[in-house]
N, C-alpha and C positions, 0 to 999 in steps of 0.2 A: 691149589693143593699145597699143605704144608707139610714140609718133615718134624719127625720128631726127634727132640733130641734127648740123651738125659744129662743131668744135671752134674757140673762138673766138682768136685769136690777140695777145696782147698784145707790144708793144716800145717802149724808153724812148726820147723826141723828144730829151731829151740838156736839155729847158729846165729853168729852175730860176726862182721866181718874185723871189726875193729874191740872184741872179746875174746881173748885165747882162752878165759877163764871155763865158756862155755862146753857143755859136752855134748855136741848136737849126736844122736844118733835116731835118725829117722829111713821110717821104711815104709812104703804102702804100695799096692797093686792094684791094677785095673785089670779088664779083661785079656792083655796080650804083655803088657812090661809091668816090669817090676823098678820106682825108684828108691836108691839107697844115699842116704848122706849121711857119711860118720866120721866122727875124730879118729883116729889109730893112735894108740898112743906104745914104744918100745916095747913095755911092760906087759901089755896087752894083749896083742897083737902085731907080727912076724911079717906075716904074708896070706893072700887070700888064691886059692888056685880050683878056678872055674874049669868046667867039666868039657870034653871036648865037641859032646852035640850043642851045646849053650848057643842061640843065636848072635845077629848083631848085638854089641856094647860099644855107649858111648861115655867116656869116662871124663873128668875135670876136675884136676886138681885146683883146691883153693888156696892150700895150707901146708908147707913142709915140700916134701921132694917124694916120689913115688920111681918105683921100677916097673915097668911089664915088660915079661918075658912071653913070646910064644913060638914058640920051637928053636930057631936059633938067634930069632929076632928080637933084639932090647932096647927099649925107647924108655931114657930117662925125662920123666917129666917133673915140672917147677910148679910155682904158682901161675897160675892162667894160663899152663898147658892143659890141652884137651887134644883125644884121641877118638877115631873111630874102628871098633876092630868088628872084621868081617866075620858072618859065619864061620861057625864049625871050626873053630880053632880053639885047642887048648889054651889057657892065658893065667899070668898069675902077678900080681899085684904082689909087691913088697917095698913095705914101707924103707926109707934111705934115711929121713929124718928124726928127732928125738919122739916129734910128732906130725899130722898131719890131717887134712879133712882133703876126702875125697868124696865126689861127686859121681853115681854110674847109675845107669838106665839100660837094661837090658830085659831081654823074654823071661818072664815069669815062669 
């Protein structure tokens, strides 16, 4: 007896690791997560602050410097920091850097 699977979908975020010139911003979802890869750049873009029912996120900075804040707790991350935050907690992303690319996977 076999299972079925389906079929997994690949597409390129457009980043390049040794390219600042790039503006990756990519996003797609499956049936349970949502992933997001995008440049933040000053101008742009501040800060991002996630809803307080929002599940598990797993975040990873590639690029620049990042802050999360959730409640009184503040975790500054660098490059090839990564974070895991638990349910049910309010959180908010604010860029530190001129610029930056961040990495997050969380419920859809």
């Amino acid at each position: 007896m076999s299972a079925a699977f389906e079929r997994c979908s690949t597409e390129d975020s457009g980043w390049r690791p040794a390219d600042e010139a790039t503006d990756p911003h990519f996003r797609t979802q499956g049936r349970a997560l949502a992933v997001e890869l995008r440049r933040w750049n000053a101008s742009d873009i501040a800060e991002l602050t996630a809803p307080p029912n929002l599940g598990e996120e797993v975040g990873a900075v590639l690029n620049g410097r990042f802050e999360l804040t959730m409640g009184d707790e503040r975790h500054e991350l660098a490059p090839g920091s990564g974070i895991l935050i638990p349910p049910g907690e309010a959180r908010t992303w604010r860029l530190l850097s001129d610029s930056g690319v961040l990495y997050r996977v969380f419920p859809k």
